[in-house]
C-alpha positions in Angstrom: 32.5 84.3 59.6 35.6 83.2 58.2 37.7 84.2 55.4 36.0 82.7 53.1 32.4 83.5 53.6 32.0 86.3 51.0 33.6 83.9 48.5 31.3 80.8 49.4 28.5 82.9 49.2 29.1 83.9 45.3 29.9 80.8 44.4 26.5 79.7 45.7 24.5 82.0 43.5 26.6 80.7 40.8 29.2 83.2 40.4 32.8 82.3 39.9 35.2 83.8 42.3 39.1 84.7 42.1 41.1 85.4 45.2 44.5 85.2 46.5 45.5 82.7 49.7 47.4 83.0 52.1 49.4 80.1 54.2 51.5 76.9 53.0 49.7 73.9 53.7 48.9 73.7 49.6 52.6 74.2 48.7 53.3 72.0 45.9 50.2 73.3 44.3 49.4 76.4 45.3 52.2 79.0 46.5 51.1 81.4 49.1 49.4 84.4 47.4 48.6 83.0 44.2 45.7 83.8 42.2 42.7 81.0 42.5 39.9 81.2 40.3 37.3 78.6 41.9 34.0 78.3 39.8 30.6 76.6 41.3 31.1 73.2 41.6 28.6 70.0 40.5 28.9 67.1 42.9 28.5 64.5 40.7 31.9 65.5 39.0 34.2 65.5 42.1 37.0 63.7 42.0 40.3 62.7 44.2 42.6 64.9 43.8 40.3 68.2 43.0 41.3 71.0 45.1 37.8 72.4 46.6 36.5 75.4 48.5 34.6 73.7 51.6 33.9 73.9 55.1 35.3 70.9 57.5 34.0 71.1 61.4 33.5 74.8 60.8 36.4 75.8 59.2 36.9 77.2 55.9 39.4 75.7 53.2 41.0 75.5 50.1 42.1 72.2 50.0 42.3 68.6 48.3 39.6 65.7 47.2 42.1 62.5 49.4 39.1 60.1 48.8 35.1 59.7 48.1 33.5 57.1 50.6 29.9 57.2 48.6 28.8 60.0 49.8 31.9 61.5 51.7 34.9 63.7 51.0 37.7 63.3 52.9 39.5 66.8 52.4 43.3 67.3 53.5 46.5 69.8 52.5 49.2 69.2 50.4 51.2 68.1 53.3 49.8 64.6 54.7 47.4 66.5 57.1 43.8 65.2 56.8 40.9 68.0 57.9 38.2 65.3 58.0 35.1 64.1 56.2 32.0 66.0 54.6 29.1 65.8 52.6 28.7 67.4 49.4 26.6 70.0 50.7 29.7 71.1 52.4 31.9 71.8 49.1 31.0 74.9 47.4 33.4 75.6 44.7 36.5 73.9 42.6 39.5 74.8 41.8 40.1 75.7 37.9 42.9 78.3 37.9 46.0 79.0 39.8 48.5 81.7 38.1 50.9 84.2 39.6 
């Protein structure tokens, strides 16, 4: 269970979720303790560049679309590190709202 879990499991029965993160490897984009609304999310609309609620080997994020291989995300921070590939089925939520 990570800290995420409550949130991915709203956004899988369709519910939008707000929360605050914590941590700087969005900086740029999102500051540490910002407000994130991050509403379900249809597949077929992902792009590079959208900032996603996922899971990558495990591990729960709130980080960006770097490219679409077909089928594959690659997901990575705001700061040149890459967390890896996943399917779509592995993205739960987008980022629509950030505010203070």
């Amino acid at each position: 269970m990570g800290w995420a879990t409550s949130y991915i499991a709203s956004l899988k029965s369709g519910q939008t979720v707000s929360f605050r993160p914590r941590g700087n490897s969005m900086k740029g984009k999102i500051e540490s303790g910002q407000l994130c609304t991050v509403t379900p999310v249809d597949h077929g609309t992902l792009e590079v560049g959208d900032i996603v609620l996922c899971k990558v080997n495990g591990q729960e994020y709130l980080h960006l679309i770097k490219a679409i291989q077909g089928p594959r995300f690659q997901i990575g921070n705001n700061r040149g590190r890459i967390n890896g590939w996943v399917s779509a089925g592995a993205i739960f939520g987008r980022c629509t709202r950030v505010e203070n």
